[in-house]
Biotite code that builds the C-alpha atoms (Angstrom):
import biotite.structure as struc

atoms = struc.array([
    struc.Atom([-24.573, 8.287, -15.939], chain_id="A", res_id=1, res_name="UNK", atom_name="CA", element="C"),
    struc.Atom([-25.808, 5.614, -13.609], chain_id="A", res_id=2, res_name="UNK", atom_name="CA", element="C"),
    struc.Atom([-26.594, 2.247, -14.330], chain_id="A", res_id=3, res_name="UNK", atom_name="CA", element="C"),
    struc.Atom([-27.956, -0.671, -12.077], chain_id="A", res_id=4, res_name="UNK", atom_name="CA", element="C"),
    struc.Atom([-28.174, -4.495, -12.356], chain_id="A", res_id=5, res_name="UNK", atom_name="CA", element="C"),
    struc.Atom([-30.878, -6.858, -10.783], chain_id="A", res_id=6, res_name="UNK", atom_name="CA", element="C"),
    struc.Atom([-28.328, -8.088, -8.377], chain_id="A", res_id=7, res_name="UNK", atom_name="CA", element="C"),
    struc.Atom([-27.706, -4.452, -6.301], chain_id="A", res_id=8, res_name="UNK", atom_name="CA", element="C"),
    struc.Atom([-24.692, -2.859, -8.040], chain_id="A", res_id=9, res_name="UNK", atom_name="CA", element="C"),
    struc.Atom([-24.131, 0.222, -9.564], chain_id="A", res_id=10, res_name="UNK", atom_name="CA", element="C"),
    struc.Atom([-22.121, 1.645, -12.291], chain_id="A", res_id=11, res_name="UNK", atom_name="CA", element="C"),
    struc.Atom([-20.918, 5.597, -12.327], chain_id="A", res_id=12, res_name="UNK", atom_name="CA", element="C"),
    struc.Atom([-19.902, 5.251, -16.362], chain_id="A", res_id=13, res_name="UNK", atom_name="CA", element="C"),
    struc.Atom([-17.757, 7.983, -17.320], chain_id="A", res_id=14, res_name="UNK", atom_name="CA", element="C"),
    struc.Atom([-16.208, 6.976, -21.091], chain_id="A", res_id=15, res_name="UNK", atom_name="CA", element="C"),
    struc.Atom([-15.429, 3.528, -20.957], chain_id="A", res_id=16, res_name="UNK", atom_name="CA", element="C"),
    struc.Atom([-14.481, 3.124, -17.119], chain_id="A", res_id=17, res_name="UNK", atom_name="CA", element="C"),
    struc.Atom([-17.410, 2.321, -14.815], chain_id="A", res_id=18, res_name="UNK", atom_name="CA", element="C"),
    struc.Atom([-16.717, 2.519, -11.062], chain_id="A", res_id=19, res_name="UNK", atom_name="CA", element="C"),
    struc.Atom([-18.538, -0.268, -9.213], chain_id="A", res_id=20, res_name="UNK", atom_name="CA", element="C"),
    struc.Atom([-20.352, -0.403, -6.249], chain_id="A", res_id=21, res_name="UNK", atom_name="CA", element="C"),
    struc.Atom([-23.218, -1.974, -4.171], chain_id="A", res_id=22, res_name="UNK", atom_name="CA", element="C"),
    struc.Atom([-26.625, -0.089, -3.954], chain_id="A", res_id=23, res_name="UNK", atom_name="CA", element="C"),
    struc.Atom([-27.780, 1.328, -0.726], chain_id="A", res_id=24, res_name="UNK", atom_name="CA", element="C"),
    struc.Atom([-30.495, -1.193, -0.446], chain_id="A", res_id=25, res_name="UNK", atom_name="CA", element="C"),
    struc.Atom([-28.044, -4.135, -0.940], chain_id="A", res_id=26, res_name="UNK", atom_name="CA", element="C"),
    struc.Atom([-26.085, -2.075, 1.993], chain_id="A", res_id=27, res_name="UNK", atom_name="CA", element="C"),
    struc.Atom([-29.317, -2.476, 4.304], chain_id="A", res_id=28, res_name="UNK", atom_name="CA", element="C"),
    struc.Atom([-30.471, -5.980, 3.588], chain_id="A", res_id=29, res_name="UNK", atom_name="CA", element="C"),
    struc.Atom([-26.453, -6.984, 4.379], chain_id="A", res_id=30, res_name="UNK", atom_name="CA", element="C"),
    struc.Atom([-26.282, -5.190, 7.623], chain_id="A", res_id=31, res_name="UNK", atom_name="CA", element="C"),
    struc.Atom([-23.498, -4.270, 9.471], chain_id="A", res_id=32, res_name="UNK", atom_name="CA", element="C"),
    struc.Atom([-20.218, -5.308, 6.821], chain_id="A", res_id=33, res_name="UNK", atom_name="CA", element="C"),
    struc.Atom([-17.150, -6.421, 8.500], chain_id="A", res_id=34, res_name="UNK", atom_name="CA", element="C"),
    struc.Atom([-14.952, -7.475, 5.861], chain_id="A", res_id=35, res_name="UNK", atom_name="CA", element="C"),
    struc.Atom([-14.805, -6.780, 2.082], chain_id="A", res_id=36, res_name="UNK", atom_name="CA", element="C"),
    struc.Atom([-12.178, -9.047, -0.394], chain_id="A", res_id=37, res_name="UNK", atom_name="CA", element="C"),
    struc.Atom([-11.766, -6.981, -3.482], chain_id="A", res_id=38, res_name="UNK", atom_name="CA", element="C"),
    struc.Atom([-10.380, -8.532, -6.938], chain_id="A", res_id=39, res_name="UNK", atom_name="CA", element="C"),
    struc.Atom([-6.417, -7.864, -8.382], chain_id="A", res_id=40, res_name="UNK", atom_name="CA", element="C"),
    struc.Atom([-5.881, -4.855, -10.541], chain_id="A", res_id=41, res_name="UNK", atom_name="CA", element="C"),
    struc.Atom([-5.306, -6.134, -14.197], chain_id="A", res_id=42, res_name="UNK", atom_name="CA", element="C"),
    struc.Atom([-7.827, -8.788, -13.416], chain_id="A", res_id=43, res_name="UNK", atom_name="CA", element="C"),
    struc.Atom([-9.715, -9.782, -16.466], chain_id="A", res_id=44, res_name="UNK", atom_name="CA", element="C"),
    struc.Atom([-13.493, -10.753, -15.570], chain_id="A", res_id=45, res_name="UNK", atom_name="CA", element="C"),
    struc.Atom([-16.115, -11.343, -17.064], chain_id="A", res_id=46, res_name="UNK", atom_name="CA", element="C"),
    struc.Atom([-19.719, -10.071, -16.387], chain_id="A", res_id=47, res_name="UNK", atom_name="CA", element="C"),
    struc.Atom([-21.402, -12.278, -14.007], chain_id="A", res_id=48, res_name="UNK", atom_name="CA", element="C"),
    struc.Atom([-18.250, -13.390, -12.359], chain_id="A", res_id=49, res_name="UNK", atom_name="CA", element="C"),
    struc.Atom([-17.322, -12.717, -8.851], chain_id="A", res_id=50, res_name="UNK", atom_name="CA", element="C"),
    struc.Atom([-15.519, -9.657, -8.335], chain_id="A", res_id=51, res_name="UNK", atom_name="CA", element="C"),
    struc.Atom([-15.342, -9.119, -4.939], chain_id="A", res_id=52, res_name="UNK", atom_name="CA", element="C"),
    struc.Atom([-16.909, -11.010, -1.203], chain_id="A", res_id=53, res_name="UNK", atom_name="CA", element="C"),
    struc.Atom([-18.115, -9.312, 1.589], chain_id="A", res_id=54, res_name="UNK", atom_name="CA", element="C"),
    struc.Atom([-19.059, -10.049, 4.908], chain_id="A", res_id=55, res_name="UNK", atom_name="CA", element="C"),
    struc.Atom([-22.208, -8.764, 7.129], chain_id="A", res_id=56, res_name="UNK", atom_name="CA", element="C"),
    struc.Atom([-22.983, -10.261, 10.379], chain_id="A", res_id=57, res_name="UNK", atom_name="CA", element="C"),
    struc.Atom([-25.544, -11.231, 8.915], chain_id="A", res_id=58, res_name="UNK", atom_name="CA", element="C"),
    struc.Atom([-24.074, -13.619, 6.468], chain_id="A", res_id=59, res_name="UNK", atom_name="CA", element="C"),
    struc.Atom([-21.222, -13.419, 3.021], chain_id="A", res_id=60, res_name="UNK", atom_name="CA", element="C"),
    struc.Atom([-21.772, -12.211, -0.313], chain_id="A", res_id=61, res_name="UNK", atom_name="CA", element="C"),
    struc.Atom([-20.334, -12.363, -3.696], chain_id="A", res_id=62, res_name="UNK", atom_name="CA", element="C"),
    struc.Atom([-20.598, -8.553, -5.557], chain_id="A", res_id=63, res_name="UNK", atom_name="CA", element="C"),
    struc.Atom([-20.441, -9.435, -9.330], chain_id="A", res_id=64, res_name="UNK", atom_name="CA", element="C"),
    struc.Atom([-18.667, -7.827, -12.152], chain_id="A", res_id=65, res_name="UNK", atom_name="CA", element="C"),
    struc.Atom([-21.474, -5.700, -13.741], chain_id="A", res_id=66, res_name="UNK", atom_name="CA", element="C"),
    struc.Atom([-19.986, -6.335, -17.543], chain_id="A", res_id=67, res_name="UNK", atom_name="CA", element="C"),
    struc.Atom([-16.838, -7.561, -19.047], chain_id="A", res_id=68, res_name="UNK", atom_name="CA", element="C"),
    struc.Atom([-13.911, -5.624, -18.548], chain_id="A", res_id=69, res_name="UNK", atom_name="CA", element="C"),
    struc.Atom([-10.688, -5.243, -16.711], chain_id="A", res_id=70, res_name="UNK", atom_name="CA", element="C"),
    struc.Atom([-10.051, -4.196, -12.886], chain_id="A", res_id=71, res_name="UNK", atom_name="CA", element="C"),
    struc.Atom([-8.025, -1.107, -13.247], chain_id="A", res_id=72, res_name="UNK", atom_name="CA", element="C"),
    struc.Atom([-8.384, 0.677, -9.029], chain_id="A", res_id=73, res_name="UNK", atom_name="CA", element="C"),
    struc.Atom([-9.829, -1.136, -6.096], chain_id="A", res_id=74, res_name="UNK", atom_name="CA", element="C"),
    struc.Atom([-10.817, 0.812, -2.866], chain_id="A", res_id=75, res_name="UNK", atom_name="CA", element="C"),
    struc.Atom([-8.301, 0.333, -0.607], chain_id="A", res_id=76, res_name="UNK", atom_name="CA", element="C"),
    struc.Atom([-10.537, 2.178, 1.798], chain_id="A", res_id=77, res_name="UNK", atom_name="CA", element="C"),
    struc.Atom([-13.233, -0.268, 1.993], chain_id="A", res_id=78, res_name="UNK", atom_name="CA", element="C"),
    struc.Atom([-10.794, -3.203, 2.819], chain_id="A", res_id=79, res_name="UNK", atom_name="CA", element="C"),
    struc.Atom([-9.103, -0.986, 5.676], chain_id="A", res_id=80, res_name="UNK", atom_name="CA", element="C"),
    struc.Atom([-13.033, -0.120, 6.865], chain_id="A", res_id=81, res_name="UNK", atom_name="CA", element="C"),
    struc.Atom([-15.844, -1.891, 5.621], chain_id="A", res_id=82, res_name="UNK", atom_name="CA", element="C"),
    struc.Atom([-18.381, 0.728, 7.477], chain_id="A", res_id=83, res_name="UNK", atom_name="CA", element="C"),
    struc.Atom([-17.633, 3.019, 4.704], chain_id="A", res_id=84, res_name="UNK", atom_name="CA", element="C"),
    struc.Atom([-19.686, 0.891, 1.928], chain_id="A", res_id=85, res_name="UNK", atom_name="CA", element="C"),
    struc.Atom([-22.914, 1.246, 4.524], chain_id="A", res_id=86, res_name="UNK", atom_name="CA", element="C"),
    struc.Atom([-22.305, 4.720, 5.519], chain_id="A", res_id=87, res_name="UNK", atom_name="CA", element="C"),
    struc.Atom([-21.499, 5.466, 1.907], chain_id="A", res_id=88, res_name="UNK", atom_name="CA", element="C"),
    struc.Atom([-22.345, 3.195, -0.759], chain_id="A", res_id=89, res_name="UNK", atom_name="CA", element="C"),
    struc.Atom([-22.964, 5.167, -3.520], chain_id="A", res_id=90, res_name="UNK", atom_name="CA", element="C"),
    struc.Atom([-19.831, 7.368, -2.859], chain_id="A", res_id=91, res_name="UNK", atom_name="CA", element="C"),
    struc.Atom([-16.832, 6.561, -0.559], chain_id="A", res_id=92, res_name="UNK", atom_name="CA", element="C"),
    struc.Atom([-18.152, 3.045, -0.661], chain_id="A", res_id=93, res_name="UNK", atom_name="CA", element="C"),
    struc.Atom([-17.214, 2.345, -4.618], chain_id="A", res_id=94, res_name="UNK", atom_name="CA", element="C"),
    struc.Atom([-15.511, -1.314, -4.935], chain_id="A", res_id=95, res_name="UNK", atom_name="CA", element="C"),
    struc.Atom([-13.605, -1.228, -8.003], chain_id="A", res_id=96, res_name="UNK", atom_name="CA", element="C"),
    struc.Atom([-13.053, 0.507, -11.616], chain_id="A", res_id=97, res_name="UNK", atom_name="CA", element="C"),
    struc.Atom([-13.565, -1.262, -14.414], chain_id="A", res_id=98, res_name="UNK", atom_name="CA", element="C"),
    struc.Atom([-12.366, -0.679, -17.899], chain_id="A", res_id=99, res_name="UNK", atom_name="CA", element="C"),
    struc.Atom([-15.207, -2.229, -20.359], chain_id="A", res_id=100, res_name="UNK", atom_name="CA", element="C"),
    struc.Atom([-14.377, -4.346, -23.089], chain_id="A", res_id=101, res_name="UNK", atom_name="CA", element="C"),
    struc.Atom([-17.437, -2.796, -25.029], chain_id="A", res_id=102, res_name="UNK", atom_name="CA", element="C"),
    struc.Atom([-18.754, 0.784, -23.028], chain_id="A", res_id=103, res_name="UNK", atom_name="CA", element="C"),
    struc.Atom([-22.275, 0.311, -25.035], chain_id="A", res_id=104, res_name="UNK", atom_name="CA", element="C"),
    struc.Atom([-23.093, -3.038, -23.110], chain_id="A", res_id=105, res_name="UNK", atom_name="CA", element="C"),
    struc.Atom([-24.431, -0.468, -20.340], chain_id="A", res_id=106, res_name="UNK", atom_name="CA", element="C"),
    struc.Atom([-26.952, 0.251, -22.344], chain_id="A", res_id=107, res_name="UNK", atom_name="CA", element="C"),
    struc.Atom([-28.764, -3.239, -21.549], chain_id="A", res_id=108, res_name="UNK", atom_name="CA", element="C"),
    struc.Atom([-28.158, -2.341, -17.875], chain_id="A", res_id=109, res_name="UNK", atom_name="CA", element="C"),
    struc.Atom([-31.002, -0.926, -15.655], chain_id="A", res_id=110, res_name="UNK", atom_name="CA", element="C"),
    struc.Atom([-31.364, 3.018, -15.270], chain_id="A", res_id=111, res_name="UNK", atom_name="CA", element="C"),
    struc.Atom([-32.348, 4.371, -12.076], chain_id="A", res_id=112, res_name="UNK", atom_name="CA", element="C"),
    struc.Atom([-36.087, 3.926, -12.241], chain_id="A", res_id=113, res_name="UNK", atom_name="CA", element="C"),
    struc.Atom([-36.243, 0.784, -13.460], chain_id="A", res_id=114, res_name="UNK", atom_name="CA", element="C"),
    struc.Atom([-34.077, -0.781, -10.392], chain_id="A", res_id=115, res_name="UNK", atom_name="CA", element="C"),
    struc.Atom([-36.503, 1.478, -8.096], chain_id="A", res_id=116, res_name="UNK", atom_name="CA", element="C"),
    struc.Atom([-39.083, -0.482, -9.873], chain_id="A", res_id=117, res_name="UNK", atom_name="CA", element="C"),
    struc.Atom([-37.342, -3.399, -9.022], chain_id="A", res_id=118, res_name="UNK", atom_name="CA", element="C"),
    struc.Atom([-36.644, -3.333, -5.264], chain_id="A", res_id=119, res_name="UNK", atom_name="CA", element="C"),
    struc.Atom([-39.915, -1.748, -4.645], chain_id="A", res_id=120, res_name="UNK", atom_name="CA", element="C"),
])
């Protein structure tokens, strides 16, 4: 299942580990990304909090951790080639996984229409 939050990530939930991205339209309105900073495994953060930076020509951005949780995999890909999140950012572009302190917090997040409605 998908899930979205009004600041351009997404959420592949599968059980209580959600891998995290950023949406394809946060991928356009970044540009070009030339370097992506991605948090620790076994880091504990909270939702809201700044998981990860990246870096556009355009300018830097903080990607936020989409609920609380734990990092348990980063993409080591995306650090080695930061093309990959705009070639790919709802696939080989994934930042992290996150184990969730409480899986049924995704419920509050946004499902796929309602972040279409949103960016529209």
């Amino acid at each position: 299942m998908l899930k979205f939050t009004a600041e351009h990530e997404w959420l592949k939930l599968e059980g209580d580990v959600a891998t995290v991205g950023i949406t394809q339209h946060a991928a356009e309105q970044l540009g070009d990304l030339v370097f992506v900073e991605l948090p620790e495994v076994d880091a504990e953060l909270a939702k809201e909090a700044g998981a990860a930076t990246v870096e556009s020509v355009k300018a830097a951005s903080d990607v936020y951790c989409p609920l609380d949780g734990t990092i348990v995999e980063v993409n080591q890909a995306i650090v080695d080639d930061p093309s990959l999140v705009n070639s790919d950012p709802q696939g080989a572009g994934w930042f992290f996984k996150l184990k969730l302190k409480n899986a049924a917090d995704a419920d509050a997040l946004l499902d796929e229409a309602a972040y279409k409605d949103l960016i529209a």
